[in-house]
Every structure is written in structure tokens, then in C-alpha cells.
C-alpha positions as CSV (number, residue, x, y, z in Angstrom):
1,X,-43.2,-0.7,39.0
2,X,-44.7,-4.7,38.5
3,X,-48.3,-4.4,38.3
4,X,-50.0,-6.6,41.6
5,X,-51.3,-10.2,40.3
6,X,-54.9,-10.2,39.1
7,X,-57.1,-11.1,42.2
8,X,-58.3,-14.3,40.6
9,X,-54.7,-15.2,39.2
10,X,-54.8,-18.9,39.4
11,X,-58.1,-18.8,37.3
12,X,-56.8,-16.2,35.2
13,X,-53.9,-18.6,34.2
14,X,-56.4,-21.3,33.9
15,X,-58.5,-19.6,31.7
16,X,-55.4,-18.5,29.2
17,X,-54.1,-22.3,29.3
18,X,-57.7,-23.3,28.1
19,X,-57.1,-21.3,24.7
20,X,-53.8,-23.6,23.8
21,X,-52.5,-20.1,22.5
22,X,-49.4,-19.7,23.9
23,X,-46.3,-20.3,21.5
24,X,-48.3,-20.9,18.5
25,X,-47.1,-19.5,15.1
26,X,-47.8,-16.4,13.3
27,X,-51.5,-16.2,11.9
28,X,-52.7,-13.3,9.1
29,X,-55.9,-12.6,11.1
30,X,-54.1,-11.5,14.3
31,X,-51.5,-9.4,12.2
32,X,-53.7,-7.8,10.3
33,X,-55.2,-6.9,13.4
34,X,-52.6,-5.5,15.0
35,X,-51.5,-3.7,11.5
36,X,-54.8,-1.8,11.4
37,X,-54.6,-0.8,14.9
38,X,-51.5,1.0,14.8
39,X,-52.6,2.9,11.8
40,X,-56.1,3.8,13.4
41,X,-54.3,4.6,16.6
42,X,-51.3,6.4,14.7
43,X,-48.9,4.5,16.6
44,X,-45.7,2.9,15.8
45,X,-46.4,0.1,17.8
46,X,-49.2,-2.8,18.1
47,X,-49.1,-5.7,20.0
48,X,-51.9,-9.0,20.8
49,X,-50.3,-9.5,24.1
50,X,-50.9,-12.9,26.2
51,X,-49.4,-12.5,29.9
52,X,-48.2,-15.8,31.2
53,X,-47.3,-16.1,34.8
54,X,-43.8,-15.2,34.1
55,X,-44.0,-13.3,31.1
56,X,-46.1,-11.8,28.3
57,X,-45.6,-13.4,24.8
58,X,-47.4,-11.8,21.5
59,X,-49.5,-14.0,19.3
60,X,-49.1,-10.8,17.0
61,X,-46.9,-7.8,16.8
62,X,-46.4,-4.6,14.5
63,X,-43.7,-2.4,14.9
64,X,-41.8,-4.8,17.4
65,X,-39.2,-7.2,17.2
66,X,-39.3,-9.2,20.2
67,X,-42.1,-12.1,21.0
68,X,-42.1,-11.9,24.6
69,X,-41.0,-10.1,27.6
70,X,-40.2,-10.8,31.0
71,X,-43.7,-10.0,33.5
72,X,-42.1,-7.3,35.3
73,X,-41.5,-5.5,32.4
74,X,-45.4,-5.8,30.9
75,X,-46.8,-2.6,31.2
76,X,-50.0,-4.8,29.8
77,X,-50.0,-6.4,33.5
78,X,-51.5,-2.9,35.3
79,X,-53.8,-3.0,32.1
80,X,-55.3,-6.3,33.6
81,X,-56.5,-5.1,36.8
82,X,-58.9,-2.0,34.7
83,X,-62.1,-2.3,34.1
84,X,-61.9,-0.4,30.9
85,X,-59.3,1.0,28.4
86,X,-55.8,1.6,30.5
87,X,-54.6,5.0,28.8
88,X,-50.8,6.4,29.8
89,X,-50.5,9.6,27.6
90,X,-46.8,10.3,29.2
91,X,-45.1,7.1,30.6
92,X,-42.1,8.8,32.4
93,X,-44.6,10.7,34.5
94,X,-46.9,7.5,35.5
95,X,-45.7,5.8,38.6
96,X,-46.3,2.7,37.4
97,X,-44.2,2.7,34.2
98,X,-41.5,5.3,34.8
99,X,-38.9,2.6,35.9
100,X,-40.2,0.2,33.4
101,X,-37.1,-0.9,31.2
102,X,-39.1,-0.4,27.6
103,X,-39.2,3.2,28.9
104,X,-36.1,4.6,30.5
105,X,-34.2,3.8,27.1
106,X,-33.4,6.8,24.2
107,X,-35.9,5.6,22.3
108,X,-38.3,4.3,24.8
109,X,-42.1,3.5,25.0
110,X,-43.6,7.2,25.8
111,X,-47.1,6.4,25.2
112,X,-49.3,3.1,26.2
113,X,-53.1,2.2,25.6
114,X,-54.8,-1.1,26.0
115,X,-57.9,-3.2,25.9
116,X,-58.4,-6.1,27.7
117,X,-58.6,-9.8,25.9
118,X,-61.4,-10.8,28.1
119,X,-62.8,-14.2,28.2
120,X,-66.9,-15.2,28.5
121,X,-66.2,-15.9,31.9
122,X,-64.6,-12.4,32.8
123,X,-61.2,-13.1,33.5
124,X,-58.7,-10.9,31.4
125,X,-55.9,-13.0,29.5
126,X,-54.1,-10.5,27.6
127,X,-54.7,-7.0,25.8
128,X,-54.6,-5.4,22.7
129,X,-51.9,-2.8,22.8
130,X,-50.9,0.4,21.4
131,X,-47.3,2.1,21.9
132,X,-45.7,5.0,20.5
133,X,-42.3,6.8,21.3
134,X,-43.8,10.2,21.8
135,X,-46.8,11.4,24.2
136,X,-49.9,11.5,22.9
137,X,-53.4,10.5,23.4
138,X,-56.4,8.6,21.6
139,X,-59.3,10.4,20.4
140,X,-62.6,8.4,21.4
141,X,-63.1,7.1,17.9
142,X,-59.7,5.3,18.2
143,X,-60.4,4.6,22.0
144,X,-63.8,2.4,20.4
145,X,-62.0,1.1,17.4
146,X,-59.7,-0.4,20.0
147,X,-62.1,-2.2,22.0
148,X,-63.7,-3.7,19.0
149,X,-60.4,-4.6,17.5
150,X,-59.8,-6.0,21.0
151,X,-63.4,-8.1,20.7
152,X,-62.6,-9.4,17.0
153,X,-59.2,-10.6,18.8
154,X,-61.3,-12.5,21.5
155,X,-64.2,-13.6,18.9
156,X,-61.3,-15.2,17.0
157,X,-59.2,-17.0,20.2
158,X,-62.8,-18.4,21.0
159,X,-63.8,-19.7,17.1
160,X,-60.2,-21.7,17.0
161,X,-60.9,-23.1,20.9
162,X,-64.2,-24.2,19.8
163,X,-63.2,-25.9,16.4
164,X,-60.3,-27.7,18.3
165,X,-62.5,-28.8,20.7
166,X,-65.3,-30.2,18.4
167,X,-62.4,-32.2,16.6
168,X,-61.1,-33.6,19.9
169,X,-65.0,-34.9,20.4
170,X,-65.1,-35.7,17.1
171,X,-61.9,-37.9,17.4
172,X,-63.2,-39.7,20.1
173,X,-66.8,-40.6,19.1
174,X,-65.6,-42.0,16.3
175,X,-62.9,-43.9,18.0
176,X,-65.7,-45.4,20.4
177,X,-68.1,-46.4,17.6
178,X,-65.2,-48.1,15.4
179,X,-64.4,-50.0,18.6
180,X,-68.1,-50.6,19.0
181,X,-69.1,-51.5,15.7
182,X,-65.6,-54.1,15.6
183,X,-66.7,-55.5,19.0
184,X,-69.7,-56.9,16.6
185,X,-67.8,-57.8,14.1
186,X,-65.8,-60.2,16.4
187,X,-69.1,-61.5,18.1
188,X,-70.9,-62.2,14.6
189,X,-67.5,-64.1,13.5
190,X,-67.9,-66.2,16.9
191,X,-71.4,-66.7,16.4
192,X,-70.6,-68.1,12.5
193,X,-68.4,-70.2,13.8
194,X,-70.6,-72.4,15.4
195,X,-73.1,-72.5,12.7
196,X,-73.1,-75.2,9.6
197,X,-75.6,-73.9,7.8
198,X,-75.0,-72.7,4.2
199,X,-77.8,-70.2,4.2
200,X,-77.4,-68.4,7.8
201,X,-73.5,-68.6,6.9
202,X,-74.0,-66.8,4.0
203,X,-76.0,-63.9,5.8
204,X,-74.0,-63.7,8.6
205,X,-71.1,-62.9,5.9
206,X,-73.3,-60.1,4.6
207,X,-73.3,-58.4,7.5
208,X,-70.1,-58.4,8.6
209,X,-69.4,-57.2,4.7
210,X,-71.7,-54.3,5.8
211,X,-70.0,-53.7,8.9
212,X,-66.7,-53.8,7.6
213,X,-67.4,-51.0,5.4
214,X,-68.8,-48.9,8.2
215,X,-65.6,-49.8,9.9
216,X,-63.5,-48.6,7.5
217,X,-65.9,-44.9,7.1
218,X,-65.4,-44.2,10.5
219,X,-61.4,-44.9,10.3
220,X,-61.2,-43.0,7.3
221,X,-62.9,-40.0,9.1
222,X,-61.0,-40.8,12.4
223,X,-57.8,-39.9,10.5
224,X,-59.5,-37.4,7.9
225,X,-59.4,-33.1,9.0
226,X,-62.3,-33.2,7.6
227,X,-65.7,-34.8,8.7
228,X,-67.5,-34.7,5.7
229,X,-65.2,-35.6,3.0
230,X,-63.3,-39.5,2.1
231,X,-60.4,-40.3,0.6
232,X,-61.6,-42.5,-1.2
233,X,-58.2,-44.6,-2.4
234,X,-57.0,-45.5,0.9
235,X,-60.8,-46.3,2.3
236,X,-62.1,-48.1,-0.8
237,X,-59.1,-50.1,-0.9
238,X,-59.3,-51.3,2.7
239,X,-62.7,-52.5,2.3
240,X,-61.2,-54.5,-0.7
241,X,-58.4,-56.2,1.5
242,X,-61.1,-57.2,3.9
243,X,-63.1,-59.0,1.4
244,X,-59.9,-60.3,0.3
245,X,-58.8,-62.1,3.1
246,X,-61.8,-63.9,3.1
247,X,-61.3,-65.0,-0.6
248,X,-60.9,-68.6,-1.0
249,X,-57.3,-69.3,-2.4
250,X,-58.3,-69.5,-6.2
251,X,-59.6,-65.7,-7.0
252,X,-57.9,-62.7,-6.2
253,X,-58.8,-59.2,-6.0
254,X,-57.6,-56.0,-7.5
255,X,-58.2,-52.6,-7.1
256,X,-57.6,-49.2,-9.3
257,X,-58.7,-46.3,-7.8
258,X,-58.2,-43.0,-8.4
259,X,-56.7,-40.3,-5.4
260,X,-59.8,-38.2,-4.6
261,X,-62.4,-37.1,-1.9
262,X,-66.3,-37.8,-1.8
263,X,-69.0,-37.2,1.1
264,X,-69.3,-39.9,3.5
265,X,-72.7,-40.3,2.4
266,X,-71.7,-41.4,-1.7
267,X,-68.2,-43.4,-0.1
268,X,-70.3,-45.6,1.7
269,X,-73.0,-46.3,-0.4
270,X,-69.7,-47.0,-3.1
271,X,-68.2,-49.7,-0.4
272,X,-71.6,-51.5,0.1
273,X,-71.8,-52.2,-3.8
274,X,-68.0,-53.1,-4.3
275,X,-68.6,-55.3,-1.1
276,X,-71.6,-56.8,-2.4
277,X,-70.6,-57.0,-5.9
278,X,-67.0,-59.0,-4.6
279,X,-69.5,-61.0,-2.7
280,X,-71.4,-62.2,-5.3
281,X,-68.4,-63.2,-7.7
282,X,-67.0,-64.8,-4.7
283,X,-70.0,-66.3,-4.4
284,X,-71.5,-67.4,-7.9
285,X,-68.6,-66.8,-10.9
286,X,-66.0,-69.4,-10.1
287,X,-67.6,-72.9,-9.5
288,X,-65.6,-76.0,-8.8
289,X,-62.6,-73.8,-7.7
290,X,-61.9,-72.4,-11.8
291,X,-59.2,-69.8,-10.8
292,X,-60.4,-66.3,-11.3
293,X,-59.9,-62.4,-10.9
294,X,-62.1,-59.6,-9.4
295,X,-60.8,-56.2,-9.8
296,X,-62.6,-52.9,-8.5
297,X,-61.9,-49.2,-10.6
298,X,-62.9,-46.0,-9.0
299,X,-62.4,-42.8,-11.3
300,X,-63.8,-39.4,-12.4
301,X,-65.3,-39.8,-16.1
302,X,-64.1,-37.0,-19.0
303,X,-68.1,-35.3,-17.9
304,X,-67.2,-34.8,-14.5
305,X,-69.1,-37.8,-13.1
306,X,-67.6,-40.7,-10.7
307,X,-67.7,-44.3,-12.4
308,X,-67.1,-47.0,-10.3
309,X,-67.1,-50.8,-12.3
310,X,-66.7,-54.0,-10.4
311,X,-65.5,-56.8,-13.2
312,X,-65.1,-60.5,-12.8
313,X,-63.8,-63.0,-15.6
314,X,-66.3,-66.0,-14.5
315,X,-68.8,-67.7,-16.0
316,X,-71.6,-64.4,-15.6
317,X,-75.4,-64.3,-15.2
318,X,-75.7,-63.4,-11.6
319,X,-78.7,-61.7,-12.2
320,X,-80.1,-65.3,-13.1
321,X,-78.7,-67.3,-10.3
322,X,-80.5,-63.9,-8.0
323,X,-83.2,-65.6,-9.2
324,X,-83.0,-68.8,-7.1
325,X,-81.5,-67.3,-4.5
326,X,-82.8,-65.3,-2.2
327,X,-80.3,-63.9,-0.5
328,X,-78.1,-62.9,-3.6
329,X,-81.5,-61.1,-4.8
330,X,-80.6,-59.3,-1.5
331,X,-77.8,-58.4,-2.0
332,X,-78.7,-57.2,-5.3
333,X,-81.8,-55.2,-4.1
334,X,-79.2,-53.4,-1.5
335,X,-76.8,-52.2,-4.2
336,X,-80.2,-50.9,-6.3
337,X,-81.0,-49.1,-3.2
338,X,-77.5,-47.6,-2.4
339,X,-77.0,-46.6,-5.3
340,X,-80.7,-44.8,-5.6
341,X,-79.3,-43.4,-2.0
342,X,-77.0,-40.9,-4.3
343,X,-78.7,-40.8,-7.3
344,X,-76.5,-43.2,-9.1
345,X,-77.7,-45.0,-12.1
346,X,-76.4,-48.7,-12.2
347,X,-75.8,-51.0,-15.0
348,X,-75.4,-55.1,-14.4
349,X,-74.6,-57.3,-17.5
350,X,-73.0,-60.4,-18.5
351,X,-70.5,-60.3,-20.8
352,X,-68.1,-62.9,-23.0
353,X,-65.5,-62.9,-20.1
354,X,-67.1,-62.4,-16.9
355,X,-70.0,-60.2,-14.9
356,X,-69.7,-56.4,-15.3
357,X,-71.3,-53.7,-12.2
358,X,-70.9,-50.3,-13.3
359,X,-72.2,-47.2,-10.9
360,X,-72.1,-43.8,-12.5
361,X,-73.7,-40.6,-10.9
362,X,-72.8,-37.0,-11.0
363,X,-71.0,-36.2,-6.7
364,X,-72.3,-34.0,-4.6
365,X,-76.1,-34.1,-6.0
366,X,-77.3,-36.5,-3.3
């Protein structure tokens, strides 16, 4: 006998299409729910059973071999339309599952119990099953260790609907602000364009360095499963190829950095020194066009901390020329206070061949 349709079917459906369940693989939490019903129950079968509007399809099964039957054979569809556990101690007696197919076979379902999968908003989208191939019937301990087995089901369906959800939002705030925050990048470049002077030229370059590297955060994490965490080779290395297509044609700019994750926090307060640091040398190390090279490292040291060093092979003593200049003093009072912003300790010095930044501090201590 098919069960009647739910009387709020098209909901019902709805409501199941909202989970995203359907045809998904295997997962150990749902099997080892089902597993530990069946031996609570003493039954040979288990089932976490989803009914579709033309069938019922198990996101978990013990004891069973198939992943889905047709609806007219879901003896989970009457279970549906009860308000509480749907008991059958002897199926070839009930009317409503003597004809069913899973029964009338030699070694047919005898026995059924189930517990609806019940949504916040009411509306049944499965059950969690018991079967056996004799007659028998639950006690009321395993009657209650069904319906909470059947709420850890629904508390689990609801956690991975929530966590996709969050990363769909996720996704598309920080889709919107990179297309925000590159909308001013395109306006400060328009803006530059029609100014000549040195000074305001120079500032309006180091804050589309700053935005760049913002940029390049919120793309990292756009493409990243994980909000928190960077990696840091393919973002470090973008903000890099930025600055470098604004190098004149005389200095070019490497990079070497090393495939690992740090918070958000520590990678962009890293990509606001390399910028300004690049910047600088750009800036002060090679006068009247002398050819030169700027190359950025990123590694863990032997003690477990991160060590980034930006190195140029000018003529040095940037921390002199800050002196008359007061926008290089800002730039170099920015990197002071990134790097105070993670606890980093920071070390600037002129050496034989060039201008040495390096930036040590110990990750996650922020």
C-alpha cells in the first residue's frame, strides 16, 4: 500500500532540497549512526532514509545494499505522516506494508521502526530506520535511543547546511569588497594621472601599494576554505607582481617564498612591509637609472619563527634619506607599526651591497 503524500508535500520537498543532501557521498558520522542503531535496536538493518518525490535514497545504510528505492516501495513514507515513532512489529499483517515488495520476498523485511528527520520548521524529510527479518518489537529504551539517534542525524544535516551557507556569504562579501576596494584603486590611478606633483604622486602610490595588498588578502581568502588562514606563496607573490609592474625598466624584483599558511592578520601586516620596503628601493637605491635587483624571502627559521628579509643591492642608507623626507619616514613609521601589530621585531641596516629589512616574530602570538 503507497503511503498518502504529506499534507504540506510541496514544502516538504522544499524543505529537503534546502539541505543539498541528496546524492552526496558516504560520510563516517551518519554510518556510525546508523551502525549503532542497529546494534541498540538488535536489528539487521539501519537505514538514514531521505524520501524524494519519487523515491527514498539513504545518506547512510547498515545491513543494506541498495541506496535508494522507488517511493511506492518506502515503507519510511507512512512513517512521515506520524507524529511520533511508526512501530510495525509484524509487517505481513499491517495493511500498509503487506504488499510492499521489501516484504513479500523469502527473506523479507518482517519488522519496521522509524523516527522522523524533522526539520526546525516541522516538516519531516526522512527517518531514521530500523528493519529486521523476523517480528519483533523495541523496548522503550531503544524506542528513546532512536529518537535521539534520529536528533543527532538532524543536529548534523543542520551544522553542514549552516557551514555551507556561511561560506556562500562568505564568498560573496568578499567578492563585493575586492570589487569595492579595486573600484578605488582605479579612481586613485585616474586621479594620479592628472597630478604633476612629485610629492602627492608619491602618496597617492602609497596608497594604492596599501590597497593592493588588501586586494590581494581578500582574493586569497575568496579562493582559500579557510577564512582565517593565507597561503602565503601565491598572496605574497602577487603583491610582488603588482609592485613590479610599476618598476621602472632598470630594477627587477624577485621573490622566494616558502609554501605555508599564516592568519590574515600577520599576512597582511607581511605585504604592507614587503610593499613598503620595494617602495622605498624603488624609490631611493638606484639613482640616475644604476640597474638594480630587489628580491623578497619568506621562510620558517630552524626556531620555529617566520623570517621575512626584503634586500636591495643599491647604494643603502634609507634610514638617512627618511630623514629628509617625509613621506619615506612614513612609510618607515607604517612598517614599525605593522610589524608591532604581530609582535614582530624588525631590523633595517645598510650593508656593503645594498639596504637589508628583516622581520622575524614567532606566528600565531599576535
Amino acid at each position: 500500500m503507497r503511503a498518502p503524500l504529506h499534507p504540506a508535500e510541496p514544502e516538504r520537498l522544499l524543505t529537503l532540497a534546502e539541505y543539498d543532501v541528496v546524492d552526496t557521498p558516504a560520510e563516517a558520522d551518519f554510518d556510525e549512526i546508523v551502525a549503532l542503531a542497529s546494534r541498540i535496536c538488535e536489528t539487521k538493518v539501519s537505514l538514514v532514509s531521505l524520501v524524494d518525490e519519487s523515491r527514498q535514497w539513504f545518506k547512510a545504510s547498515h545491513g543494506f545494499d541498495g541506496i535508494d528505492t522507488p517511493r511506492e516501495a518506502a515503507i519510511c513514507s507512512h512513517a512521515l505522516l506520524q507524529d511520533d515513532i511508526l512501530e510495525i512489529p509484524d509487517t505481513t499483517v499491517d495493511p500498509r506494508t503487506a504488499d510492499n515488495h521489501l516484504v513479500v520476498t523469502e527473506q523479507g523485511m518482517r519488522f519496521y521502526a522509524g523516527v522522523q528527520l524533522r526539520a526546525p520548521n516541522g516538516l519531516p524529510i526522512g527517518t531514521l530506520c530500523v528493519l529486521d527479518t523476523v517480528p519483533r518489537k523495541l523496548t522503550e529504551l531503544q524506542r528513546q535511543t532512536l529518537r535521539t539517534l534520529a536528533n543527532q542525524v538532524m543536529t548534523q544535516l543542520e551544522l553542514r547546511r549552516t557551514l555551507r551557507n556561511q561560506e556562500i556569504l562568505r564568498g560573496e562579501m568578499d567578492h563585493r569588497v575586492k570589487n569595492s576596494l579595486q573600484t578605488v584603486q582605479s579612481m586613485i590611478r585616474l586621479y594620479a594621472s592628472k597630478i604633476t606633483d612629485a610629492d602627492a604622486l608619491t602618496a597617492f602610490g602609497a596608497i594604492e601599494r596599501r590597497l593592493a595588498a588588501i586586494v590581494a588578502l581578500h582574493r586569497e581568502l575568496h579562493q582559500s576554505s579557510s577564512i582565517a588562514q593565507v597561503k602565503m606563496r601565491p598572496f605574497l607573490s602577487g603583491v610582488m607582481s603588482h609592485l613590479a609592474a610599476t618598476c621602472p625598466d632598470n630594477i627587477s624584483i624577485t621573490t622566494d617564498i616558502a609554501e605555508f599558511d599564516l592568519a590574515s592578520t600577520e599576512a597582511t601586516a607581511l605585504a604592507v612591509v614587503a610593499s613598503e620596503c620595494v617602495a622605498n628601493a624603488i624609490k631611493h637605491a638606484f639613482p640616475q637609472d644604476r640597474a638594480g635587483k630587489i628580491n623578497v624571502s619568506l621562510a620558517y627559521t630552524p626556531e620555529g619563527d617566520v623570517r621575512m628579509i626584503c634586500r636591495d643591492n643599491g647604494v643603502g642608507a634609507v634610514q638617512d634619506v627618511a630623514q629628509h623626507d617625509p613621506l619615506t619616514s612614513l612609510g618607515l613609521r607604517i612598517m614599525d607599526a605593522s610589524a608591532q601589530q604581530i609582535g614582530a621585531q624588525m631590523d633595517r641596516r645598510s650593508t656593503s651591497d645594498g639596504y637589508v629589512v628583516e622581520m622575524t616574530f614567532r606566528p600565531g602570538q599576535s
